[in-house]
N, C-alpha and C positions, 0 to 999 in steps of 0.2 A: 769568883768573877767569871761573868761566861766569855764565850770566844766572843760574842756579837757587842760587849759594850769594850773589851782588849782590842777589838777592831772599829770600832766606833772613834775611841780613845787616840787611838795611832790617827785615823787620819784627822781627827782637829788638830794634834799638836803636830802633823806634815803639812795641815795650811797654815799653822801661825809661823811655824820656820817658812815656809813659800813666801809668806806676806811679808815677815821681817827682812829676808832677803831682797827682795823687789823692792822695795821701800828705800832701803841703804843700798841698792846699785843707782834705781832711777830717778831717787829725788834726796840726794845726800841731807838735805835740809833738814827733812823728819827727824831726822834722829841724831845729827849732828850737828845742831845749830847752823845759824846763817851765818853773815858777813855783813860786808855793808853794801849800799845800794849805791849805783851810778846811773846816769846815762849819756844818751850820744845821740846826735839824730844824721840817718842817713839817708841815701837819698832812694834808692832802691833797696826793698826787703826782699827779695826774689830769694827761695830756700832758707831764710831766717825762719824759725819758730820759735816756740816758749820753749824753753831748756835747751836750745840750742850752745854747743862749748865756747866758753871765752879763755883764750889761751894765750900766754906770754911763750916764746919762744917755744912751742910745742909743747908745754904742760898745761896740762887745763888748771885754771884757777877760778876760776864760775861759769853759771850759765846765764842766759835770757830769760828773766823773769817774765817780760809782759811786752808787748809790742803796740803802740798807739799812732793814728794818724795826725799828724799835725795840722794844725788851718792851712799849712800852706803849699801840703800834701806831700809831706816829707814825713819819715817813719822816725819814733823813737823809740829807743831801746832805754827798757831800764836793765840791767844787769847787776847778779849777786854777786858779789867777788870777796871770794874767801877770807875772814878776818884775819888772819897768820898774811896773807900778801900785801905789802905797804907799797904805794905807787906815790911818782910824782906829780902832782898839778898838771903840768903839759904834757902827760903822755894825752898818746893817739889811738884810734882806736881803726880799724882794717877791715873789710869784710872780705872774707878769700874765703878759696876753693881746697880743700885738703884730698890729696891724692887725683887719677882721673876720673874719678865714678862723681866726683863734683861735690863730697858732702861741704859745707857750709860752715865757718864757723866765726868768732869775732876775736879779733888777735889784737892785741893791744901791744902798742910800740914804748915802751916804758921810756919818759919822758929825761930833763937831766937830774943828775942825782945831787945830791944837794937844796931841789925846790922843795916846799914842802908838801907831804906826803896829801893824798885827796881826802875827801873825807868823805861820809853819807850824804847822798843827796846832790852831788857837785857834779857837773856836766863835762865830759871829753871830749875835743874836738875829734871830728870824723876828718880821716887821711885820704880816703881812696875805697875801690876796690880792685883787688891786686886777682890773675886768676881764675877772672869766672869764665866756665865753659860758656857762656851765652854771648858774654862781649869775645873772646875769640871767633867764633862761628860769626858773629854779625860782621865782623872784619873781612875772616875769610872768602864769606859771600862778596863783600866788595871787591877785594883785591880778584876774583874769578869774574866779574862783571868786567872791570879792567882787562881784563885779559883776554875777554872775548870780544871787546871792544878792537882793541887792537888788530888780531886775529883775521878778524869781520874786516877793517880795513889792510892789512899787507892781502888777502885775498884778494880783493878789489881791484888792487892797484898792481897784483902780478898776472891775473887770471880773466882779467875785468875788460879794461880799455886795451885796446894792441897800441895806441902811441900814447902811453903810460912812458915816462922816464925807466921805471923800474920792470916794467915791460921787455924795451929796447935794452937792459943789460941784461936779463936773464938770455932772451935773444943772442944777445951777441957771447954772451958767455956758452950756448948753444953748438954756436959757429966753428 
């Protein structure tokens, strides 16, 4: 055998290990069967994608299969979730922020125990979302508009008119 087909050789079976690994890291499905399918509809998908984690109590137990708009411009999510994970009827489903860099994931609030378990196909109601950098910073912005509100007025009224109430005590506290 020469050098040129021993090295030909090596690198197909170094891209079918590359393939088989990428394959069983990014899309467990391939190779490891599915689960069964749910969904949820929320109201903002901001950083949801397809294969985005679905996770009970910080273990991932699926991902976001496929994301559609609804008539009434609400997002649903359908989601894989592991066959080995049995869930109640009324769990909940979250969309948060993991860590501060913001990634995105759907966390499901496992409902009471004893209801019975979900099945394929069967919808969870949507709880909230808990964490997102975009609704803090929209807050933030507010509560600083407030504040220069404010600001804008004791200005006004120390600096502003001289027979100001709050004028006549800086004044006199002066004295």
């Amino acid at each position: 055998m020469t050098s040129e087909i021993k090295v030909g050789l090596f690198a197909i079976v170094a891209l079918v290990v590359v393939g088989f690994i990428t394959l069983r890291v990014g899309s467990r499905s391939f190779v490891s069967g599915g689960g069964y399918e749910i969904t949820t509809i929320i109201n903002s998908a901001v950083g949801v994608r397809s294969k985005t984690p679905v996770e009970i109590s910080g273990m991932r137990v699926g991902r976001v299969k496929k994301l559609e708009l609804t008539d009434d411009k609400k997002v649903k999510l359908t989601l894989i979730i592991d066959e080995d994970v049995k869930l109640p009827a009324d769990s909940k489903t979250l969309i948060r922020s993991k860590g501060f860099l913001g990634e995105i994931l759907v966390e499901i609030v496992p409902g009471t125990p004893g209801t019975p378990p979900l099945e394929d196909g069967m919808r969870l109601a949507f709880d909230g979302q808990t964490g997102d950098v975009n609704l803090l910073l929209t807050e933030f912005s507010s509560i600083t508009k407030d504040i220069k509100a404010v600001s804008s007025s004791l200005r006004d009224m120390v600096a502003g008119d001289k027979t100001s109430p709050v004028w006549n005590i800086v004044n006199n506290l002066e004295q």
